[in-house]
BAKEKOL-27412 format. One record per residue (C-alpha): chain; x negated, y, z; residue in three letters. Coordinates in steps of 0.1 Angstrom, whole numbers, m for minus. Layout:
<nodes>
+---+-------+-------+-------+-----+
| c |  east | north |    up |   r |
+---+-------+-------+-------+-----+
| A |     X |     Y |     Z | ALA |
...
+---+-------+-------+-------+-----+
</nodes>
This chain:
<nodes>
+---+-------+-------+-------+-----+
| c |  east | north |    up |   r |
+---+-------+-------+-------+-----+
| A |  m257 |  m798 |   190 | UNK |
| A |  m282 |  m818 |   165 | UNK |
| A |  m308 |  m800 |   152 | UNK |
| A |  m298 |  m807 |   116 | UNK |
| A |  m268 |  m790 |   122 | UNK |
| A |  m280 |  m762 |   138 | UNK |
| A |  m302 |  m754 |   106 | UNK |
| A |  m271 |  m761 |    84 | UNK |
| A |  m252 |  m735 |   107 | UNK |
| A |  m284 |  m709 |   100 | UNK |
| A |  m283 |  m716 |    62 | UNK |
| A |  m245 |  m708 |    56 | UNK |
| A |  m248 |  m680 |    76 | UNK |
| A |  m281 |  m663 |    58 | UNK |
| A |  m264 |  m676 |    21 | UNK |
| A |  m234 |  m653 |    26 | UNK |
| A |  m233 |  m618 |    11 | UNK |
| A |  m232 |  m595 |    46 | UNK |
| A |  m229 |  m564 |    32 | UNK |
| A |  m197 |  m574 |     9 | UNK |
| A |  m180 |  m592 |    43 | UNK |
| A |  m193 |  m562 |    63 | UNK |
| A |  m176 |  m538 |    41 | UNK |
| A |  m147 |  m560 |    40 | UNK |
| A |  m147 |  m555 |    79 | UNK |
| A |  m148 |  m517 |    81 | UNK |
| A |  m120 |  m510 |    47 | UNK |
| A |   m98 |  m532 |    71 | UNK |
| A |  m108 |  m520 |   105 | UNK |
| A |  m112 |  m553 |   119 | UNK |
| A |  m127 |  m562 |   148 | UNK |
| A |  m142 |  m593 |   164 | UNK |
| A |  m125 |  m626 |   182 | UNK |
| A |   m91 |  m610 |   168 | UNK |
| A |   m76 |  m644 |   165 | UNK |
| A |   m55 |  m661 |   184 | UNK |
| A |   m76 |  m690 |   202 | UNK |
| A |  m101 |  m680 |   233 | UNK |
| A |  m137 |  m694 |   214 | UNK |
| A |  m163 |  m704 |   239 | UNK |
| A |  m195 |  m677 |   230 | UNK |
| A |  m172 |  m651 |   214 | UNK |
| A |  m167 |  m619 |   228 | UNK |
| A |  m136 |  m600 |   217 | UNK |
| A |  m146 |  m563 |   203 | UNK |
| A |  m120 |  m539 |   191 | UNK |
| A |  m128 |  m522 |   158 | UNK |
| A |  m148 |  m489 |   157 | UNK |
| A |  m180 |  m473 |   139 | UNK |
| A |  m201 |  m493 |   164 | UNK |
| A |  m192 |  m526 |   150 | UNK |
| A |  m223 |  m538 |   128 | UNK |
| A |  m236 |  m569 |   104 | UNK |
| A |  m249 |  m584 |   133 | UNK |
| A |  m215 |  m584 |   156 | UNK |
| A |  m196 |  m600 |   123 | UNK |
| A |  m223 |  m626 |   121 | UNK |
| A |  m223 |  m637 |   158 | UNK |
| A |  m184 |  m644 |   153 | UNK |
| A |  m188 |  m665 |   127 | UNK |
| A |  m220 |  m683 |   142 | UNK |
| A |  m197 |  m686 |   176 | UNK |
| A |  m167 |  m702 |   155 | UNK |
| A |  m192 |  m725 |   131 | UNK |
| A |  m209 |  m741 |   164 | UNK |
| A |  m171 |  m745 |   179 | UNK |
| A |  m155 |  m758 |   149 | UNK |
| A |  m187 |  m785 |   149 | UNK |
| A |  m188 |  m794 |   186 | UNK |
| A |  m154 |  m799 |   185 | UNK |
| A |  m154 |  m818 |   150 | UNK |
| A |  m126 |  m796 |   136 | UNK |
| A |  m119 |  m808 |   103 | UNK |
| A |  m102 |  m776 |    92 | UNK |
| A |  m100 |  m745 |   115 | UNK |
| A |   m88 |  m706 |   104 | UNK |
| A |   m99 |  m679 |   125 | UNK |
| A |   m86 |  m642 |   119 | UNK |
| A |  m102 |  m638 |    84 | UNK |
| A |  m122 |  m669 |    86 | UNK |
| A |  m116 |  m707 |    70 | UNK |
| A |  m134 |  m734 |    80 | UNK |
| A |  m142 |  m768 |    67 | UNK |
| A |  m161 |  m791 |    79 | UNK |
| A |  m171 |  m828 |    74 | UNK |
| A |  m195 |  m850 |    98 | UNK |
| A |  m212 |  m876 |    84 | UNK |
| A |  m208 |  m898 |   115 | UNK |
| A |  m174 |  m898 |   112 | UNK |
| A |  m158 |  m931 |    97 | UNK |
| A |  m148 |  m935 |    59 | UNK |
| A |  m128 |  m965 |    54 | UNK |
| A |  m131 |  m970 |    12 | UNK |
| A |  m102 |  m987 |    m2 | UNK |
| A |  m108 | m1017 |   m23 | UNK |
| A |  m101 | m1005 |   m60 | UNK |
| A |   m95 | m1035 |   m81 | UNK |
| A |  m110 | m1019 |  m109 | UNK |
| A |  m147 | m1018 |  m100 | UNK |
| A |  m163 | m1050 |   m98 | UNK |
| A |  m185 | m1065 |   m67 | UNK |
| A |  m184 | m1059 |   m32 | UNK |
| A |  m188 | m1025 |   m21 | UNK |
| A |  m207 | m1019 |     8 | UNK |
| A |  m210 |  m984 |    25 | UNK |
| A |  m247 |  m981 |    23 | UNK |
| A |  m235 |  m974 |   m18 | UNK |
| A |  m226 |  m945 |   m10 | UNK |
| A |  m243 |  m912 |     6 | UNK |
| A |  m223 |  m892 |    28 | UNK |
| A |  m234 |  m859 |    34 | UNK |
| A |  m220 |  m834 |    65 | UNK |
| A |  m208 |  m805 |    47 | UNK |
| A |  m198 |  m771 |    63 | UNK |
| A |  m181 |  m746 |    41 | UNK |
| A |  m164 |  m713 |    52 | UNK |
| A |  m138 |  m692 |    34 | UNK |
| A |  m136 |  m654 |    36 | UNK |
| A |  m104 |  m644 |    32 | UNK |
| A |   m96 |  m608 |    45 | UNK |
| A |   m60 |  m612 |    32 | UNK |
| A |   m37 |  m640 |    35 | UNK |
| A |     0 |  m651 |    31 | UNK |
| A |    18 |  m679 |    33 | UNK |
| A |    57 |  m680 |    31 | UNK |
| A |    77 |  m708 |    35 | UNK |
| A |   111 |  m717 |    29 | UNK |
| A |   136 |  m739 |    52 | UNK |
| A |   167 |  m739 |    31 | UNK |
| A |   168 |  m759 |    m2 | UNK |
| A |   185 |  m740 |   m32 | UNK |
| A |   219 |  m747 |   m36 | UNK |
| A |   229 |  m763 |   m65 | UNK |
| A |   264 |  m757 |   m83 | UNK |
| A |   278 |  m793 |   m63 | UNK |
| A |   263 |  m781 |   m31 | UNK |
| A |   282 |  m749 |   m37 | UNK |
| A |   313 |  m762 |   m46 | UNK |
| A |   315 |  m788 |   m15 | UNK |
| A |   307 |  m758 |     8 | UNK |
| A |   331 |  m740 |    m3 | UNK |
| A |   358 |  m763 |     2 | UNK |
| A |   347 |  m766 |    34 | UNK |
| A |   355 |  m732 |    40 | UNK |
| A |   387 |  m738 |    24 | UNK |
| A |   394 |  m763 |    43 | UNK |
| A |   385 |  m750 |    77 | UNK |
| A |   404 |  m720 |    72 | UNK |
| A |   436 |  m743 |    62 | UNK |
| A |   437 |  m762 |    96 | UNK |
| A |   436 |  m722 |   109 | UNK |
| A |   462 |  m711 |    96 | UNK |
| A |   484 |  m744 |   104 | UNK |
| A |   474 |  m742 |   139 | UNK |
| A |   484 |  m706 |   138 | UNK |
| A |   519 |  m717 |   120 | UNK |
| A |   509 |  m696 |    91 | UNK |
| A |   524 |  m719 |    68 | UNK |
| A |   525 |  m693 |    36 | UNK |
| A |   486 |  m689 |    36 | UNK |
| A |   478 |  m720 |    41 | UNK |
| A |   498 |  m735 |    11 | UNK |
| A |   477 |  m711 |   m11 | UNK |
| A |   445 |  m724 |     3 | UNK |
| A |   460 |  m755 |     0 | UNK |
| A |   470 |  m746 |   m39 | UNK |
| A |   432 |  m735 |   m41 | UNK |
| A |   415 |  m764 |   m24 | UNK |
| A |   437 |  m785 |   m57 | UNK |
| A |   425 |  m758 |   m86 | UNK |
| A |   387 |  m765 |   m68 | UNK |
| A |   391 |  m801 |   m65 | UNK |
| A |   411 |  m807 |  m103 | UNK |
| A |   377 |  m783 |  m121 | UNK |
| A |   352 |  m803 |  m106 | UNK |
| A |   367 |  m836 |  m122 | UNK |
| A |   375 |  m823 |  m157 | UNK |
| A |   336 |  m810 |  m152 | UNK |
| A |   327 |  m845 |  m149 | UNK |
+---+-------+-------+-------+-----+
</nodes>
């Protein structure tokens, strides 16, 4: 690893409040390399009162020098988010027709930046199905209908299914005078 970001590594760490994260780590009884990747240089330790500063520190030294080996642009770890940008990595610039001149890269100073997220508590929901709206509704339930029509013909139950039937017409005759 290059030295400058070895010393960038070093700063982060040293910048953070310890006793806060530390804190943080015993209220929640969390231990260390809970997450769910194997990280080369991190050793997995159960919580208990032996953890200390030092213990919390070495995981996220052990996930910053991973997460820049391995230039990974965005990486979560247990309670830990990481972001990281390389300056050796390639920026393309898109022409913007409102600046005048050619723009050359050498206009512009790209810095490697490392930041890191604490974040003991997290959740994220998501949802797969779209809300249904009143058409949606509508056209699924005469689907219905209309499934359990052909069932009842197939089973010769010819009363029921002239009611769905009638239904199916009472469905189909509000949607137009909706419209």
């Amino acid at each position: 690893m290059r030295k400058d970001f070895t010393r960038l590594i070093e700063k982060l760490v040293q910048s953070l409040d310890w006793d806060t994260i530390f804190g943080v780590h015993k209220t929640f009884k969390f231990g260390i390399g809970e997450g769910s990747e194997v990280i080369p240089g991190l050793k997995r330790k159960i919580y208990s009162e032996s953890l200390t500063k030092n213990d919390v520190k070495n995981e996220l030294k052990a996930l910053l020098r991973f997460v820049v080996n391995n230039d990974i642009s965005k990486f979560s770890y247990g309670p830990w988010m990481i972001f990281w940008f390389n300056q050796d990595w390639d920026i393309i610039f898109e022409e913007d027709e409102n600046l005048e001149g050619d723009l050359e890269f050498d206009d512009y100073r790209v810095e490697s930046r490392l930041e890191v997220l604490f974040s003991p508590q997290r959740i994220c929901l998501t949802v797969d199905a779209k809300p249904e709206e009143e058409g949606d509704a509508l056209s699924n339930e005469e689907a219905v209908l209309t499934k359990m029509m052909k069932k009842a013909l197939k089973s010769e139950n010819y009363e029921i299914a002239g009611k769905i039937q009638e239904l199916l017409d009472l469905n189909n005759s509000e949607s137009t005078s909706d419209k």
